[in-house]
N, C-alpha and C positions, 0 to 999 in steps of 0.2 A: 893743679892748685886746688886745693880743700875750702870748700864753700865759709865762710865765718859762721858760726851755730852762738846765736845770740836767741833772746826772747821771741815767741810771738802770738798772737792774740789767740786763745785758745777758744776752739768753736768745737763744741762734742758734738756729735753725733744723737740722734733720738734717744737711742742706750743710752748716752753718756759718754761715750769712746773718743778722744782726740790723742795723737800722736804727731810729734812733730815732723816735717817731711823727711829732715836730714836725719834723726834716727831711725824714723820706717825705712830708708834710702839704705842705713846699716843693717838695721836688721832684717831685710830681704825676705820678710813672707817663714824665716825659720823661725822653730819654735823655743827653741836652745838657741845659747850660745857662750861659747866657754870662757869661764872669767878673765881668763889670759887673753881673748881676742879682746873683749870687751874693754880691761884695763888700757891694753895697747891702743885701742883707738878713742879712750876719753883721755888720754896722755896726749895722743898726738894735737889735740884740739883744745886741750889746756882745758878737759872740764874734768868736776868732782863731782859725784852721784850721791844721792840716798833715795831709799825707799820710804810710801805710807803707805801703811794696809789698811783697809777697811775694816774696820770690828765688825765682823761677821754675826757676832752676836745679836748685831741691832738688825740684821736683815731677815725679811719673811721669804724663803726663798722659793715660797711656793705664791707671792706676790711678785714676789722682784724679778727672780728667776736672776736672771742675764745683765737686767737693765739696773745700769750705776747712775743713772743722770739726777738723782736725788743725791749725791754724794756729793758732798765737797772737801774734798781732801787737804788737812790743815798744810801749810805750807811751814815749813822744818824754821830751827832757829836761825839763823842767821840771816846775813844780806845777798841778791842777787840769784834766788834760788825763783827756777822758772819749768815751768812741765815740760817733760820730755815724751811723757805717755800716762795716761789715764787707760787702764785696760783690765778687763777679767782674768783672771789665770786660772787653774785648779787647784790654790791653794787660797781664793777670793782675787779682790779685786784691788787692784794696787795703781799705787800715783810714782813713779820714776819723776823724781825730780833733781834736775840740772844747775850747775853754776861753773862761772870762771873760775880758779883756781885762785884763792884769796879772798872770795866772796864777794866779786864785783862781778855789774852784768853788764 
C-alpha cells in the first residue's frame, strides 16, 4: 500500500534545501530520472507537477554560492499546490511543486 502524499510543513535546511520524505523516498539519492518513470509514479498517486526556477539573474553567486534560503519561490496559479523539493541543480535552483489532480490538496 502506497503512503497518501498530501502537504507538509516545509522546514529548509541552513541552504534553504527541504524535500518532501515520500519524494526523496522516489528519488533514491539519483540524480536523473526519466520522465516516463517519473510520469508513472505521479499518475499512480493522482498528483500533477510544475516547476519554479529561480531568476538566476538576481543571484551573486560568488555570495550565495549554493545557499537558496533567501528564496522564496512564488507558489504557481492555482489551488492546492504544495513543495515537493526546494533544491540546487546545474541549471539553478528550482521549487518542484505538487498537487492532487483537480487542484485539491
Amino acid at each position: 500500500m502506497t503512503a497518501e502524499f498530501k502537504a507538509l510543513p516545509v522546514e529548509r535546511n541552513q541552504c534553504g534545501y527541504w524535500t518532501h520524505p515520500l519524494y526523496d523516498e522516489f528519488c533514491d539519492g539519483r540524480e536523473s530520472i526519466s520522465p516516463d518513470e517519473f510520469n508513472a509514479w505521479l499518475d499512480k498517486r493522482g498528483l500533477e507537477w510544475t516547476v519554479v526556477y529561480r531568476d538566476e539573474d538576481d543571484v551573486d553567486s560568488d555570495v550565495d554560492g549554493y545557499d537558496i534560503s533567501a528564496w522564496q519561490p512564488e507558489t504557481p496559479d492555482g489551488d492546492g499546490w504544495f513543495v515537493g523539493s526546494i533544491h540546487d541543480t546545474e541549471d539553478g535552483a528550482v521549487c518542484i511543486w505538487l498537487r492532487n489532480v483537480g487542484g485539491t490538496a
